[in-house]
N, CA and C of each residue as an Amber inpcrd file, in Angstrom:
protein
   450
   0.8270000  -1.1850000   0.0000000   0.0000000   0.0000000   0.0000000
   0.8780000   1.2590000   0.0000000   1.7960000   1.1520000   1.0030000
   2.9270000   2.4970000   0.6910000   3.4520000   2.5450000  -0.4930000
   3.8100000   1.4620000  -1.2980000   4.0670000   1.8630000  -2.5900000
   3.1400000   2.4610000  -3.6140000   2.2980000   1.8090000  -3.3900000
   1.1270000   2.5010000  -4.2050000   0.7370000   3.9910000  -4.2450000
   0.7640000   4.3160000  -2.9560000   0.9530000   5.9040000  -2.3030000
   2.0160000   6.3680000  -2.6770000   2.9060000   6.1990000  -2.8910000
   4.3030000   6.4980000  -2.7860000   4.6030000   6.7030000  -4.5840000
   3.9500000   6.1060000  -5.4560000   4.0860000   6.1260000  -6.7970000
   2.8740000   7.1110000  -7.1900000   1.4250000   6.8430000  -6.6450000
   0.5880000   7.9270000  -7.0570000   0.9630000   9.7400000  -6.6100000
   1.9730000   9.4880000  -5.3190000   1.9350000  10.7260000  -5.2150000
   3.3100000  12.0470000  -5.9920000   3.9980000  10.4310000  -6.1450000
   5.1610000  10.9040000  -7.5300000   4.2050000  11.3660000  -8.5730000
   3.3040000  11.3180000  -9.1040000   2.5560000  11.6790000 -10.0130000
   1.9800000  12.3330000 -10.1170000   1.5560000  12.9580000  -8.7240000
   0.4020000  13.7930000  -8.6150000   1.8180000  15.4040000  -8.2420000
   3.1170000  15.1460000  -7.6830000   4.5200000  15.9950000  -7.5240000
   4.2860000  16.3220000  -9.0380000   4.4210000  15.5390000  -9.6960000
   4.7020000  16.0370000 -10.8710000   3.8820000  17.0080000 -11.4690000
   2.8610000  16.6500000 -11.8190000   1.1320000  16.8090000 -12.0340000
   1.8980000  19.1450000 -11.7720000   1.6330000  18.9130000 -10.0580000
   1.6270000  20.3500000  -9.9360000   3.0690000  20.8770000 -10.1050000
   4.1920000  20.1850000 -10.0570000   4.8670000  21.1780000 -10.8210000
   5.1660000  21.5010000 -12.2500000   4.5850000  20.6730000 -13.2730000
   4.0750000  20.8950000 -14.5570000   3.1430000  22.6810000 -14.4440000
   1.8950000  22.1560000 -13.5680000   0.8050000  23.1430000 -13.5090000
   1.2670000  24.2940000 -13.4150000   2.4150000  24.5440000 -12.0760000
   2.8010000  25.7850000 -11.9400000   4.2760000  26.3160000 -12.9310000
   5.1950000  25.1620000 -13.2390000   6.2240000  25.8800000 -14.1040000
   5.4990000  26.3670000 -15.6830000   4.3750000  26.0310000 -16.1460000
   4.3010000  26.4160000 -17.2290000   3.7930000  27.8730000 -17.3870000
   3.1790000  28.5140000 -16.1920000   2.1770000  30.1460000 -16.1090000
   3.3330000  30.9670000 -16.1690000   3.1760000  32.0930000 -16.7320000
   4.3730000  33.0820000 -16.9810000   4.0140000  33.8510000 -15.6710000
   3.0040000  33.7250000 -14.8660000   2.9270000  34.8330000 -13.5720000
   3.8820000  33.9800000 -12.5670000   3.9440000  32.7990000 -12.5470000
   4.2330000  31.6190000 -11.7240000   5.9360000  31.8400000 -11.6830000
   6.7800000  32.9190000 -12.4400000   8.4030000  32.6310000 -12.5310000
   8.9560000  32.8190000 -10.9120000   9.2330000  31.8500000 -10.7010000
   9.9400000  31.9830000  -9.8860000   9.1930000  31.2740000  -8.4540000
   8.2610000  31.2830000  -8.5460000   7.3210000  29.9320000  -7.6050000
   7.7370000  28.8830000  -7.0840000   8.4910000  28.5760000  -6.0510000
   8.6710000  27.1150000  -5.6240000   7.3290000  26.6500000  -5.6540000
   7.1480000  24.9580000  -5.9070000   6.5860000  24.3010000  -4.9190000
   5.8900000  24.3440000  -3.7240000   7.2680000  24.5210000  -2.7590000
   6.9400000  24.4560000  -0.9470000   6.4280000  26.6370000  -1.1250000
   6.6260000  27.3340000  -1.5870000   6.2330000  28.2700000  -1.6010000
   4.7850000  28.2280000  -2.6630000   4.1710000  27.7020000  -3.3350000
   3.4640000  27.6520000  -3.6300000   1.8020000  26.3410000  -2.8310000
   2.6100000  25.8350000  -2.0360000   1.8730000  24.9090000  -1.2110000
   1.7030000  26.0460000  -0.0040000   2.5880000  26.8580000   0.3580000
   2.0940000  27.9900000   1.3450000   1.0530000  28.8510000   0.9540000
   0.7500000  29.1150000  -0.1710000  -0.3440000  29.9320000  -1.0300000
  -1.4040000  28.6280000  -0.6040000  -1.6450000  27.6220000  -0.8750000
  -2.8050000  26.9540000  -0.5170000  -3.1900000  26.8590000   0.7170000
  -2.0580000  26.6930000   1.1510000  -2.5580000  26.6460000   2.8260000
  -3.4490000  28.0300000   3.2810000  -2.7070000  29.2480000   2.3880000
  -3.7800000  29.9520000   2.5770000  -4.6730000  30.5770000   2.3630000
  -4.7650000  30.0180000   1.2960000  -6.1520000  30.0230000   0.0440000
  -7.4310000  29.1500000   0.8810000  -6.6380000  28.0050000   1.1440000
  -7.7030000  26.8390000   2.1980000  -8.0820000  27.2100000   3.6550000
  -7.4590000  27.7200000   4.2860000  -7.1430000  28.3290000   5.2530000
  -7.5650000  29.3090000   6.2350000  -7.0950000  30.5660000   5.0720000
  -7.3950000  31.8760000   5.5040000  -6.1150000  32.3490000   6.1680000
  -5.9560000  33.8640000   6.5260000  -4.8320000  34.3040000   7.2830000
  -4.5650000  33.5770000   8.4920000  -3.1880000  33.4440000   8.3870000
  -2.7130000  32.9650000   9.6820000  -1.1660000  33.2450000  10.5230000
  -1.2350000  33.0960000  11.1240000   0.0400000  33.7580000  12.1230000
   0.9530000  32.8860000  11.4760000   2.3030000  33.5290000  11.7160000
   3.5140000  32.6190000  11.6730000   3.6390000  31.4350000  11.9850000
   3.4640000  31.4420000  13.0120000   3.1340000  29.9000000  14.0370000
   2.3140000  29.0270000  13.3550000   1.0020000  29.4480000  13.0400000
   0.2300000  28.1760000  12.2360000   0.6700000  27.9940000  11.2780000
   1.4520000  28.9650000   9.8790000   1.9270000  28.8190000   8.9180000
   2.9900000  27.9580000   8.7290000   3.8970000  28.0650000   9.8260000
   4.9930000  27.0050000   9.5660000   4.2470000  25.8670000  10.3260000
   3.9030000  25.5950000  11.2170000   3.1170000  24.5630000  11.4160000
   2.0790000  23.5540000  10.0030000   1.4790000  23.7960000   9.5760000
   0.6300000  23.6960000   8.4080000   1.9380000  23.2770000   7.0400000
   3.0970000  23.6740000   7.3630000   3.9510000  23.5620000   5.9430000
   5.2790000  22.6220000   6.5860000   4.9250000  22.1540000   8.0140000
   5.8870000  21.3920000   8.6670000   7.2070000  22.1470000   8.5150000
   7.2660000  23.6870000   9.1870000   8.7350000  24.1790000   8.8590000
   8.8100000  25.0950000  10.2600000   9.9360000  25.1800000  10.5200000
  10.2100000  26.5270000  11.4330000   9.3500000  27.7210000  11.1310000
   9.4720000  28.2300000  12.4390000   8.8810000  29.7590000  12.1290000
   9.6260000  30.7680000  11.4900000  10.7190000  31.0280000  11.5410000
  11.8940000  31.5980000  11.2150000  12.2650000  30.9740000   9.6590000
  11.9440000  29.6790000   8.9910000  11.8650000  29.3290000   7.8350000
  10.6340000  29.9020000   7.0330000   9.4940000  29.8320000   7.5750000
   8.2140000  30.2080000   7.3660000   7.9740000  31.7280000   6.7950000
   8.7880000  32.6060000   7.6170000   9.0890000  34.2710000   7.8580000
   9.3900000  34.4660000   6.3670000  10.9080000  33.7360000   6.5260000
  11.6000000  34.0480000   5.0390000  10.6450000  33.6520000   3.8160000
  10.3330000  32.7250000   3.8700000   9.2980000  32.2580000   2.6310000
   8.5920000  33.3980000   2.1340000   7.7350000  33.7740000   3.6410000
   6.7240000  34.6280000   3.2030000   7.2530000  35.9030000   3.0100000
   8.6330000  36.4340000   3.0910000   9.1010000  37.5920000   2.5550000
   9.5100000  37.3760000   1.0210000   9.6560000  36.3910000   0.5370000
  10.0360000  36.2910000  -0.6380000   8.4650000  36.4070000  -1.6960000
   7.4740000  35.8610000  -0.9890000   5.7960000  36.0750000  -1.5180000
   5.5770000  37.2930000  -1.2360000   6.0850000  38.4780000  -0.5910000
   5.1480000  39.5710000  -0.2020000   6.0590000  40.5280000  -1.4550000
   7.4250000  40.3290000  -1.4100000   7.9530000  40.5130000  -2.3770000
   7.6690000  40.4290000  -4.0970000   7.3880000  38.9240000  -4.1570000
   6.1080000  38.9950000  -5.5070000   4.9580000  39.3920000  -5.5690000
   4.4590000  40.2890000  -4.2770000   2.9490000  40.4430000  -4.3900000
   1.8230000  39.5270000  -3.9690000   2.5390000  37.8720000  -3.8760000
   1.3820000  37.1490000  -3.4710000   0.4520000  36.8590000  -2.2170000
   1.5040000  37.4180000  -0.8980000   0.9680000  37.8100000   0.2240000
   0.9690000  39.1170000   0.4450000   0.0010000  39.3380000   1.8180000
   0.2540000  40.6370000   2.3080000   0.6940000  40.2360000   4.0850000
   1.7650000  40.8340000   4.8470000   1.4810000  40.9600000   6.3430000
   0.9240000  41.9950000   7.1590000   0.0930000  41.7880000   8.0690000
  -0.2410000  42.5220000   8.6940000  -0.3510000  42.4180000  10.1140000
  -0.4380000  43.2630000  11.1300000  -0.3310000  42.8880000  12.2640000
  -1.7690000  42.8110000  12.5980000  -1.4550000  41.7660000  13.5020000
  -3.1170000  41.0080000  13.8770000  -4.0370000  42.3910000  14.5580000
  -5.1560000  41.7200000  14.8670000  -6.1470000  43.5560000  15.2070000
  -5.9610000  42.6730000  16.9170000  -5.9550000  41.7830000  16.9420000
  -6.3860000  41.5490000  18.5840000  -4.7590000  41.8450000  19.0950000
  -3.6150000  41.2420000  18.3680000  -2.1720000  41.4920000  18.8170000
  -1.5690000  42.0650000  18.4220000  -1.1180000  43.2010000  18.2800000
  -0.2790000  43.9700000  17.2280000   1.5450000  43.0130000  17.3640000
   1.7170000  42.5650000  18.2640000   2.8660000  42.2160000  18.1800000
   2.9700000  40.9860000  17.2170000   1.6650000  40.6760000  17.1450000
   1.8570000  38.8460000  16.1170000   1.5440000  39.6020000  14.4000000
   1.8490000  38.7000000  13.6870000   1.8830000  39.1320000  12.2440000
   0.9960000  38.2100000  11.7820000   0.0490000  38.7500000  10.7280000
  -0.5230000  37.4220000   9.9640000  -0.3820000  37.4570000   9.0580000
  -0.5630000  36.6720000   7.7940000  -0.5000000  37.0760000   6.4380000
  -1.4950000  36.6570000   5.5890000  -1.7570000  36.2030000   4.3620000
  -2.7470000  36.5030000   3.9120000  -2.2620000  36.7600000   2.6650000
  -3.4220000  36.1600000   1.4490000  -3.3820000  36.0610000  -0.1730000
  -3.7100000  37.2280000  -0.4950000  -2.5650000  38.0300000  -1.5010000
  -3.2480000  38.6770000  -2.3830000  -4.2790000  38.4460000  -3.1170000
  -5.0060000  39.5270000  -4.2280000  -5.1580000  39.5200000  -5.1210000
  -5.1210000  38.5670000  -5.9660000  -3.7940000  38.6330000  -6.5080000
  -2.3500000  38.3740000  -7.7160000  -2.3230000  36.7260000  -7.0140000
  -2.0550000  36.5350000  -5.3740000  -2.0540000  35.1350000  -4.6360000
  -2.8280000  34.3020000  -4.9190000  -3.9150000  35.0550000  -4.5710000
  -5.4270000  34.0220000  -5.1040000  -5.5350000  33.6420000  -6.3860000
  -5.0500000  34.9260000  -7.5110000  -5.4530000  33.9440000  -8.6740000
  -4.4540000  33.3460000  -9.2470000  -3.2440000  33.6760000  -8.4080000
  -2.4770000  32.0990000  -9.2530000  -2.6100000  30.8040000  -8.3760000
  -3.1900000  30.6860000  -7.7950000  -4.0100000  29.3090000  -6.4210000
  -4.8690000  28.6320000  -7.5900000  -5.9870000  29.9460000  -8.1940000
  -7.3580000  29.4660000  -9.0660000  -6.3180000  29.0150000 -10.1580000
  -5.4830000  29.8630000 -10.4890000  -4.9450000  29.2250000 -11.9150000
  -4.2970000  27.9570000 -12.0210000  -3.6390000  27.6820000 -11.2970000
  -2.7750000  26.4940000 -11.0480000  -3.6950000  25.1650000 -10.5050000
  -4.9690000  25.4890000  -9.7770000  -5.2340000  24.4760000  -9.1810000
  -6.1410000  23.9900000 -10.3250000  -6.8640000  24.5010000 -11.5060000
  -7.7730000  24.4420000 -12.2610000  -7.1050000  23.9640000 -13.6040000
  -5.7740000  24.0200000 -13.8830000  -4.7590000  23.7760000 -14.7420000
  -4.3960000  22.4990000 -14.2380000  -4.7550000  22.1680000 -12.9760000
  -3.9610000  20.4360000 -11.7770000  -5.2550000  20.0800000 -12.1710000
  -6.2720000  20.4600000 -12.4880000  -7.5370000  19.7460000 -11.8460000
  -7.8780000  19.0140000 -13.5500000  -7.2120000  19.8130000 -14.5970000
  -7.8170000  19.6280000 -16.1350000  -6.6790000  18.2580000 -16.1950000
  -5.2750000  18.5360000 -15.8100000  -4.3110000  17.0630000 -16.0880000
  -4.9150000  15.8830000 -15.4220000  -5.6060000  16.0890000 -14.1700000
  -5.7630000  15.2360000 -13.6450000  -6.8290000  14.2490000 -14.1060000
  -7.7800000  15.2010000 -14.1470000  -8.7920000  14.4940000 -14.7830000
  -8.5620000  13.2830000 -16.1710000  -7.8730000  14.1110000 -16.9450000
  -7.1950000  13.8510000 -17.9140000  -6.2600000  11.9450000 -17.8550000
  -5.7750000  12.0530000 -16.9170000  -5.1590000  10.9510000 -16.1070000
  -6.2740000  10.0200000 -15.8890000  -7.2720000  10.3770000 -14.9660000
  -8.2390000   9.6450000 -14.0720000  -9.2380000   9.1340000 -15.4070000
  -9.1360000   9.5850000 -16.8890000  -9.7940000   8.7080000 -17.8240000
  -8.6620000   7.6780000 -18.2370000  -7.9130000   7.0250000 -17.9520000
  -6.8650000   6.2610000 -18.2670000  -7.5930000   4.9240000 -17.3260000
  -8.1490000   5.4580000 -16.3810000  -8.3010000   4.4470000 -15.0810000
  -9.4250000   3.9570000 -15.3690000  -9.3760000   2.3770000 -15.2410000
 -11.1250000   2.2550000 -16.3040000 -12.1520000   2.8720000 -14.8550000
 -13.3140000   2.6960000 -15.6120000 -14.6310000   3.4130000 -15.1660000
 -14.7290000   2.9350000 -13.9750000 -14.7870000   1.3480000 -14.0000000
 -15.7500000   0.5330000 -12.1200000 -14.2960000   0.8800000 -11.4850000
 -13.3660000   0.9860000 -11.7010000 -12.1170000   1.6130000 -10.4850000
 -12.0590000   2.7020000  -9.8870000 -12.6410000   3.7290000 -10.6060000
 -12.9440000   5.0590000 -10.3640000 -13.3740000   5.7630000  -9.1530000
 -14.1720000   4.8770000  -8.6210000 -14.9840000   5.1600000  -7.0530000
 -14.2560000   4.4560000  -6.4070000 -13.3830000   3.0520000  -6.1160000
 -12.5240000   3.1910000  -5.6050000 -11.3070000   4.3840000  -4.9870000
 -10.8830000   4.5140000  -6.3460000  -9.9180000   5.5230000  -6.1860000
 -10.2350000   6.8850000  -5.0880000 -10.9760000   7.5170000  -6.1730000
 -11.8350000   8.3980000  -5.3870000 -11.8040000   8.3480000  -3.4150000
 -12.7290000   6.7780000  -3.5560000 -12.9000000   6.8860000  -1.9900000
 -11.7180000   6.8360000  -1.4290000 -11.0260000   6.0320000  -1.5980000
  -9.2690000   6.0080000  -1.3290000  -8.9110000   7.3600000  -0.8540000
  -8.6530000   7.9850000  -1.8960000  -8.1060000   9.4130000  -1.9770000
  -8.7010000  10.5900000  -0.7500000 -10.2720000  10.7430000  -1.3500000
 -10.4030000  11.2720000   0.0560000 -10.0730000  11.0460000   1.3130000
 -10.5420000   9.6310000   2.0690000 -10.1920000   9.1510000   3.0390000
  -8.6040000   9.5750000   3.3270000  -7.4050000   9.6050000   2.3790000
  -6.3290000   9.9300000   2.5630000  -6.2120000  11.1360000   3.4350000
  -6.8930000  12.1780000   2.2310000  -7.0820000  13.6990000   2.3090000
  -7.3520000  13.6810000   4.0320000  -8.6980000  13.2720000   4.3920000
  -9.0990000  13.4180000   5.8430000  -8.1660000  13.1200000   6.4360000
  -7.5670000  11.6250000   6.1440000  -6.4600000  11.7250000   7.2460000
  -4.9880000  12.7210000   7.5230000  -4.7190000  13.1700000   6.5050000
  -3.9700000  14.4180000   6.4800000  -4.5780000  15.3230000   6.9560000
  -5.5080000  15.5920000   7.0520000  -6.4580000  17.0150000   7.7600000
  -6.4990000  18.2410000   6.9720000  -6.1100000  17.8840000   5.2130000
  -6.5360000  18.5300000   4.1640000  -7.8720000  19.3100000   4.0200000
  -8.4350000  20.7230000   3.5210000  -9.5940000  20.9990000   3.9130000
  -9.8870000  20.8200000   2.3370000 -10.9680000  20.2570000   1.9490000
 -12.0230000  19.9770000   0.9050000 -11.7970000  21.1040000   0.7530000
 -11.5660000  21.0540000  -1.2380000 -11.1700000  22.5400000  -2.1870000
 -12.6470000  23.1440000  -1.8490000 -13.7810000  22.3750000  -2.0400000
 -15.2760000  23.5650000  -2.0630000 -15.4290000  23.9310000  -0.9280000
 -14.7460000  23.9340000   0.0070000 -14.6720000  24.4640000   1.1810000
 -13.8470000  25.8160000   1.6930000 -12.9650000  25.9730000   0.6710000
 -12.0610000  26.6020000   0.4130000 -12.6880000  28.3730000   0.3020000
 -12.3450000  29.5700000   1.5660000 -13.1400000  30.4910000   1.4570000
 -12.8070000  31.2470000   0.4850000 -13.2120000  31.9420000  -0.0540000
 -12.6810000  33.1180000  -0.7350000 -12.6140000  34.4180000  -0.3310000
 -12.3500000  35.4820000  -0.5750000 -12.2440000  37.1850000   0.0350000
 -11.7190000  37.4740000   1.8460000 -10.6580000  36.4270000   1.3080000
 -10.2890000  36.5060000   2.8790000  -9.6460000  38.1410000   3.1460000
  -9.7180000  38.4970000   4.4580000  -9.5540000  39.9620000   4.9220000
  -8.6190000  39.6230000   6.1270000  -8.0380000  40.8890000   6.3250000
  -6.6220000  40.9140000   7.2840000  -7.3240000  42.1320000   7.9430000
């Protein structure tokens, strides 16, 4: 079973960095900096602390990241309204729609893929997958808020 996981998710690595190296807004986008945009696309603003938490990194790793995104425009920081001493951050604009662009560009390959897989396997998969998702504590994309505010 770990292999199986372990090969679908080589595929699915690939999948999004296809999605995101091909957008001309996307130059310069890691990956792990572009998985920080979902977290807070899915999310919503969040302190340092939850951010590197959520991306399994230091806080002080987390910081830098997000100076290199506020730098492209894709975040904004701001100091919290209840703490001024804590920082939160938060999707641009420009953040959000390269989240919509990239994830809707992952969602057309994928699909794309998932007709390869015959039909009665399909709901397998599926259930598989979610169940994964939950157990990671992934939040369901239609769940996903939009017009988040700082």
């Amino acid at each position: 079973m770990v292999d199986a996981v372990l090969g679908a998710s080589r595929v699915l690595v690939a999948i999004a960095a296809r999605s995101l190296a091909d957008l001309d807004e996307a130059d310069d986008v890691t990956l792990t900096q572009y998985r920080s945009l979902v977290v807070l696309a899915s999310r919503g603003p969040q302190g340092m602390a939850s951010l590197a938490d959520a991306l399994g990194v230091t806080p002080p790793t987390a910081s830098r990241l997000c100076d290199r995104l506020v730098r492209k425009g894709l975040v904004r920081r701001r100091a919290d309204r209840s703490d001024r001493r804590q920082v939160r951050v938060a999707l641009t604009d420009s953040g959000r729609s390269l989240v919509d662009v990239v994830t809707e560009r992952r969602r057309h390959q994928i699909a794309a893929l998932l007709q390869s897989v015959p039909e009665e396997a399909r709901r397998s998969v599926v259930a598989g997958l979610q169940l994964l998702a939950e157990a990671a504590g992934e939040v369901p994309e239609q769940d996903w808020a939009t017009g988040w505010d700082l």
